[in-house]
C-alpha positions as CSV (number, residue, x, y, z in Angstrom):
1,X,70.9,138.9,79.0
2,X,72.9,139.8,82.4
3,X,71.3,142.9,82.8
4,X,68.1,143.0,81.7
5,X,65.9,144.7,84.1
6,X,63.0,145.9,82.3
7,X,60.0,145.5,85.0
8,X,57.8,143.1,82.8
9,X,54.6,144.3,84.0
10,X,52.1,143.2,81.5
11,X,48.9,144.8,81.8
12,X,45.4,144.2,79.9
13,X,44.3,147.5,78.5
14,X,41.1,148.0,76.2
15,X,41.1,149.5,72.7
16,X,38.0,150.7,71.1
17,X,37.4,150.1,68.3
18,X,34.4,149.8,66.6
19,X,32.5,149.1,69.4
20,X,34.7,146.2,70.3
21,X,36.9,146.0,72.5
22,X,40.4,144.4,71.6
23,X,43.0,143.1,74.7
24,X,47.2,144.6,74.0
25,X,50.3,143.7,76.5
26,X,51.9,146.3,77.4
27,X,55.9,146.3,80.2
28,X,57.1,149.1,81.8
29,X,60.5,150.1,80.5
30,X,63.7,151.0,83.0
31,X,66.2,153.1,81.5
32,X,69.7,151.5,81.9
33,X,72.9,152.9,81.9
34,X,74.7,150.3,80.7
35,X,74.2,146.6,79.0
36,X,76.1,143.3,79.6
37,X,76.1,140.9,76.5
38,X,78.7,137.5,76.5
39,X,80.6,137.3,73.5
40,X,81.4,133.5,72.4
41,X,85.1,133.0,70.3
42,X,85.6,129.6,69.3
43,X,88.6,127.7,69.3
44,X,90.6,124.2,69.5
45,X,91.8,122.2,72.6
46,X,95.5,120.6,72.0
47,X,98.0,119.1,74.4
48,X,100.5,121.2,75.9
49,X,103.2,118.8,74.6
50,X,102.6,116.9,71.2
51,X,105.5,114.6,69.6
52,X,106.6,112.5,67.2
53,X,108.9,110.2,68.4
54,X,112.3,108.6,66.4
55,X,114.7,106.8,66.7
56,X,118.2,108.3,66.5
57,X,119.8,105.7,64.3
58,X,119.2,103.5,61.7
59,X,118.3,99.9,62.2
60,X,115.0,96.9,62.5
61,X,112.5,97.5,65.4
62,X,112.2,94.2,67.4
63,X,110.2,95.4,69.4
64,X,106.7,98.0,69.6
65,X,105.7,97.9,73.1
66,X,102.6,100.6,73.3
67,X,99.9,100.9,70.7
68,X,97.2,103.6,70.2
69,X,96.0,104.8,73.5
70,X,98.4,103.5,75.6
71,X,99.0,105.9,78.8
72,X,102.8,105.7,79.3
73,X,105.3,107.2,82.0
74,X,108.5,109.7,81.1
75,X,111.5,107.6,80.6
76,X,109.4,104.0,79.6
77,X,110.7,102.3,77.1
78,X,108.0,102.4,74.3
79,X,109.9,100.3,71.3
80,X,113.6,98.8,70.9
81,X,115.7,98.3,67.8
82,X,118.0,95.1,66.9
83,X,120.8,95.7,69.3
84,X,123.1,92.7,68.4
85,X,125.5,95.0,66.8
86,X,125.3,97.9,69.2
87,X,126.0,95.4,72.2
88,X,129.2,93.8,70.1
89,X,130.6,97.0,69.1
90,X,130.5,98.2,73.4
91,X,132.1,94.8,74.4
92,X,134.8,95.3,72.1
93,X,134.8,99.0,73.4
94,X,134.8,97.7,76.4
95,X,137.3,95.3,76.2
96,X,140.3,98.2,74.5
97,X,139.2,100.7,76.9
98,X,139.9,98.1,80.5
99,X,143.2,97.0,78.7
100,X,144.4,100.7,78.2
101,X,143.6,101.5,81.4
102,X,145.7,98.6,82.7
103,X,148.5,100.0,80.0
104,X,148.2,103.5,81.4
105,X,148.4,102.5,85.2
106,X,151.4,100.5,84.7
107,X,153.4,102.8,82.8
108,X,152.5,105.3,85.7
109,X,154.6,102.8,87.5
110,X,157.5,102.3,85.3
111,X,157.6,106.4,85.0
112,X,158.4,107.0,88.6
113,X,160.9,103.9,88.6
114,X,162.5,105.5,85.3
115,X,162.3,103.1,83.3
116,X,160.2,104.6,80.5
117,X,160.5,108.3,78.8
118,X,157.5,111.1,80.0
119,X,156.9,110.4,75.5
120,X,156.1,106.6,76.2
121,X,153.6,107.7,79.5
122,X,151.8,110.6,77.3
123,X,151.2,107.9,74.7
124,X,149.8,105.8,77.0
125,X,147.6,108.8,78.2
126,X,146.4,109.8,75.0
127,X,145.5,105.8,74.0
128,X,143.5,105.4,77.5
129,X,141.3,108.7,76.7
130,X,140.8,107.7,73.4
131,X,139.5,104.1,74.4
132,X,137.5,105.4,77.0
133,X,135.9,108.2,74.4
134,X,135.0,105.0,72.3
135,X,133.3,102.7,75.1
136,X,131.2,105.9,76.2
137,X,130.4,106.2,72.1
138,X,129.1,102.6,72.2
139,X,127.1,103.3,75.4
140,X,125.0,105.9,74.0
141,X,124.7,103.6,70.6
142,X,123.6,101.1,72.9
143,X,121.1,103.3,74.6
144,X,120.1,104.8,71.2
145,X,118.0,101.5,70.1
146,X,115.4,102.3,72.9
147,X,113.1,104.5,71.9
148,X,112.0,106.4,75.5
149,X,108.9,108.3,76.2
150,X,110.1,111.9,76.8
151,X,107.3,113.0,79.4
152,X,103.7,111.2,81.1
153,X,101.6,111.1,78.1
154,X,99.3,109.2,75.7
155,X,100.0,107.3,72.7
156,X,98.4,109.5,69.9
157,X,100.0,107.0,67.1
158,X,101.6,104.6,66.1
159,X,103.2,104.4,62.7
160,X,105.5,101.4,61.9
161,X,105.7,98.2,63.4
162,X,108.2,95.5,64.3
163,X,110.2,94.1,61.8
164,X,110.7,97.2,59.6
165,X,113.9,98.7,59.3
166,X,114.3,102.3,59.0
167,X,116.4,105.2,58.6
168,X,117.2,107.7,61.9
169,X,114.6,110.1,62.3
170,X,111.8,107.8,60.6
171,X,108.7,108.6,62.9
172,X,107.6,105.4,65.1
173,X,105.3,106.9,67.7
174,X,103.4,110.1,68.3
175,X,102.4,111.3,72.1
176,X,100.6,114.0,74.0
177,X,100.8,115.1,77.3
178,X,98.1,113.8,79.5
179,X,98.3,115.9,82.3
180,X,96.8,119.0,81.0
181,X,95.4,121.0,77.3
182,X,95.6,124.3,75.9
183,X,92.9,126.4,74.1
184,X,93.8,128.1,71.2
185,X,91.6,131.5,70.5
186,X,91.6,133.9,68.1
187,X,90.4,137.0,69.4
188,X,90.0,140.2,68.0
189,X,92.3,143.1,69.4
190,X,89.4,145.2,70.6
191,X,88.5,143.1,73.5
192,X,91.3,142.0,74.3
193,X,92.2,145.5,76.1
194,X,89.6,144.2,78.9
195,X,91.9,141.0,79.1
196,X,94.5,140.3,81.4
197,X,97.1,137.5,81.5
198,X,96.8,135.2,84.6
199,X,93.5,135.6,85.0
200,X,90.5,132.7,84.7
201,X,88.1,132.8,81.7
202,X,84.9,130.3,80.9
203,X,84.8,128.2,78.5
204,X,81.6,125.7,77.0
205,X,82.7,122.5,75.6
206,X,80.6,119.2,74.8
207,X,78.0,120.3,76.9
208,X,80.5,121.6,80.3
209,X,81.5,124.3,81.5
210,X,85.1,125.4,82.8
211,X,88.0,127.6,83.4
212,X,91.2,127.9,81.8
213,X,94.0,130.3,82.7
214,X,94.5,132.8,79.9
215,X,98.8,132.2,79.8
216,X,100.1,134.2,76.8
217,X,99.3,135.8,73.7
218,X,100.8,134.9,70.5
219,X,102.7,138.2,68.7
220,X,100.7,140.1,66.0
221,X,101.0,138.6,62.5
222,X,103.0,140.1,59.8
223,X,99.5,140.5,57.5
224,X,98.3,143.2,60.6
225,X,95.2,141.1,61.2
226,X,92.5,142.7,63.6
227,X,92.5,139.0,65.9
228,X,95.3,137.5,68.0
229,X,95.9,134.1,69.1
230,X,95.0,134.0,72.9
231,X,96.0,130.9,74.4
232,X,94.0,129.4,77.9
233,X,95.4,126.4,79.8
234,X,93.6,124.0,81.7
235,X,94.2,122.5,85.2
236,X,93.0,118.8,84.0
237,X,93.2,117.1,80.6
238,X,90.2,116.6,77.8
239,X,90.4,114.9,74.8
240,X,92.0,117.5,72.4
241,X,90.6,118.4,68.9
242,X,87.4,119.2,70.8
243,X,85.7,122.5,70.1
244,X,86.3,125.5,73.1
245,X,83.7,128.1,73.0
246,X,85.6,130.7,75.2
247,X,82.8,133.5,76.7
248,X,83.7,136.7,77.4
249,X,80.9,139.3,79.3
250,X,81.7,142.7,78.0
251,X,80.1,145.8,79.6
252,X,79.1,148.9,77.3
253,X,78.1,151.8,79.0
254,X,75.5,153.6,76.6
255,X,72.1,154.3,78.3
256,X,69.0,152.3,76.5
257,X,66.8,149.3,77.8
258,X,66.1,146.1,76.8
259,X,62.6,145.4,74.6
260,X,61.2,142.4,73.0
261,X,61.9,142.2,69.2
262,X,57.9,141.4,68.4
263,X,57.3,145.3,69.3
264,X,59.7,147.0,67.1
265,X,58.6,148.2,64.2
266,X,60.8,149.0,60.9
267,X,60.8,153.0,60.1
268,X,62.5,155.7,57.9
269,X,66.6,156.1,57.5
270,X,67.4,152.9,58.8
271,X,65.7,153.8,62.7
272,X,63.2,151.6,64.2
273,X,59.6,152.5,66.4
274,X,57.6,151.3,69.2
275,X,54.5,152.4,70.0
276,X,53.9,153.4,73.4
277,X,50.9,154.4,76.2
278,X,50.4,158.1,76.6
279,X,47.6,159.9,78.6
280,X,45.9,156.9,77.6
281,X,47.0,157.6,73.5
282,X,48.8,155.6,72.0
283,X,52.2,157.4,70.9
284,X,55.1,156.3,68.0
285,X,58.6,156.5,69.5
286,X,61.8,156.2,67.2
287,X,64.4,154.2,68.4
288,X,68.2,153.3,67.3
289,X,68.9,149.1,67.8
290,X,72.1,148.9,69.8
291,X,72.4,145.2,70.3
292,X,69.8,142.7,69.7
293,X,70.4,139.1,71.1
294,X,68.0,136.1,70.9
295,X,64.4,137.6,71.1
296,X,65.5,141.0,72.9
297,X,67.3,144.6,71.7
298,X,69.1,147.0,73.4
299,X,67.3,150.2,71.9
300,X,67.6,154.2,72.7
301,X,65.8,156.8,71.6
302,X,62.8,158.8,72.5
303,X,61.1,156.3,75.1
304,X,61.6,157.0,78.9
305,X,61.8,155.5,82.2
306,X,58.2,153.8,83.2
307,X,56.8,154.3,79.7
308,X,54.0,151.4,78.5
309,X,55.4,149.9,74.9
310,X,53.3,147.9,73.3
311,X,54.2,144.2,73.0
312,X,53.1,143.5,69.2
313,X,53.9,146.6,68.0
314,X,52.2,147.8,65.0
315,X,50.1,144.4,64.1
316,X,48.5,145.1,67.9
317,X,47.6,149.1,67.5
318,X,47.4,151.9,65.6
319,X,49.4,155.7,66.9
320,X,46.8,158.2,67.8
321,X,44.0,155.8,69.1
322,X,42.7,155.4,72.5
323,X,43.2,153.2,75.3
324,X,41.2,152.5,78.0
């Protein structure tokens, strides 16, 4: 507990009783006017990027590259289809587009010596952009049968292997970003008004503790749930699907103080009691459990600063005997 700050001063006090005398623990208590507890909202760590990567057009993979694991760079080529076909199709591209370009230029020529109409030189035009439309087509064909990692990342999957032919769009590879992960919270609405974007926030995972920025919150579903997704990026990378405890400290500013659970005792309408130390008497005080968090509770009620409760509560002493 952040602020607990009840002076434990345990003292040895005798109780009479017949003729023997018995030893009891009493602390002091401080009256607070406040208590800080840390809440703890779990969620999921997940790669900024995630993707499942395709091919664009149909054909047989010659070629997987990367397996499982793999740490690859944006722009790598991570698998390649059969590109006999592709690679014919641009040569004869190719090969139409340089002669129409030859056409083209010399018709130019035979324009501004007169010896053709401006009909025969706008034909000649319209054949050169259409060749040159077709050999850029075949280009990106060509290009189409790599498959290209689309940022620094990880291979998450692999699905197919070489020799299988496939439809476009048939996942081949799946990848996550490497660089840097993303915790997802749920977290209700009512502390998230002490919450600000941009700021830094702990976290407890497998055993460590960091930071994460808290970067955006997700809208409010249409159900009118009381929680909100909160999502908290990280400066480095850890291996996602792990578990993100994120911890909030939340102040409440209610007077009360903080006293071992062992010296409450239950009482009427849902209150509790303690027994305390007065003029050497011992004395039943009601209280109200605030918060209660491992062995402690934050109580109020009718006990006051530098009052002597009694650690054991009623299994230790009985109200209205005497204490030496």
């Amino acid at each position: 507990m952040s602020n607990f700050r009840l002076n434990k001063i345990f003292l040895s006090i005798g109780l009479i009783l017949s003729s023997n005398i018995f030893s009891i623990e009493v602390l002091e208590v401080k009256i607070l006017d406040s208590y800080s507890i840390t809440k703890k909202f779990p969620g999921k760590l997940l790669p900024i990027e995630q993707s499942k990567l395709a091919f664009e057009i149909s054909g047989k993979i010659n070629n997987v590259y990367v397996d499982v694991g793999d740490s690859v760079k944006k722009g790598q080529v991570l698998a390649k289809l059969d590109d006999r076909e592709a690679s014919a199709q641009l040569n004869q591209a190719k090969a139409a587009f340089e002669l129409s370009k030859q056409i083209l230029e010399r018709f130019e020529n035979l324009r501004q010596q007169g010896h053709i109409s401006i009909q025969d030189l706008d034909k000649a035009r319209s054949d050169y952009i259409i060749a040159k439309s077709q050999f850029e087509f075949f280009e990106v064909k060509l290009q189409q049968t790599n498959l290209l990692a689309p940022f620094n990342g990880v291979i998450q999957s692999r699905f197919l292997d070489t020799g299988t032919v496939i439809n476009s769009g048939i996942p081949i590879l799946e990848i996550i970003d490497s660089n840097y992960v993303e915790a997802h919270i749920s977290v209700p609405v009512i502390y998230l008004e002490d919450m600000e974007i941009g700021k830094e926030y702990n976290f407890e995972f497998d055993g460590t503790f960091k930071k994460a920025v808290f970067s955006k919150l997700a809208p409010m579903s249409p159900g009118g749930s009381d929680s909100r997704l909160a999502i908290f990026k990280f400066n480095e990378f850890f291996n996602p699907g792990s578990i993100a405890n994120l911890e909030i400290k939340i102040t409440e500013n209610l007077k009360g103080t903080w006293v071992p659970l062992k010296s409450l005792s239950q009482s009427d309408q849902g209150l509790w009691s303690v027994y305390t130390i007065e003029n050497n008497i011992v004395v039943k005080d009601l209280i109200e459990i605030i918060y209660f968090e491992d062995d402690y509770a934050y109580v109020r009620g009718t006990i006051k600063n530098n009052d002597l409760i009694v650690l054991g509560g009623a299994s230790k002493i009985i109200e209205g005997k005497r204490v030496n």
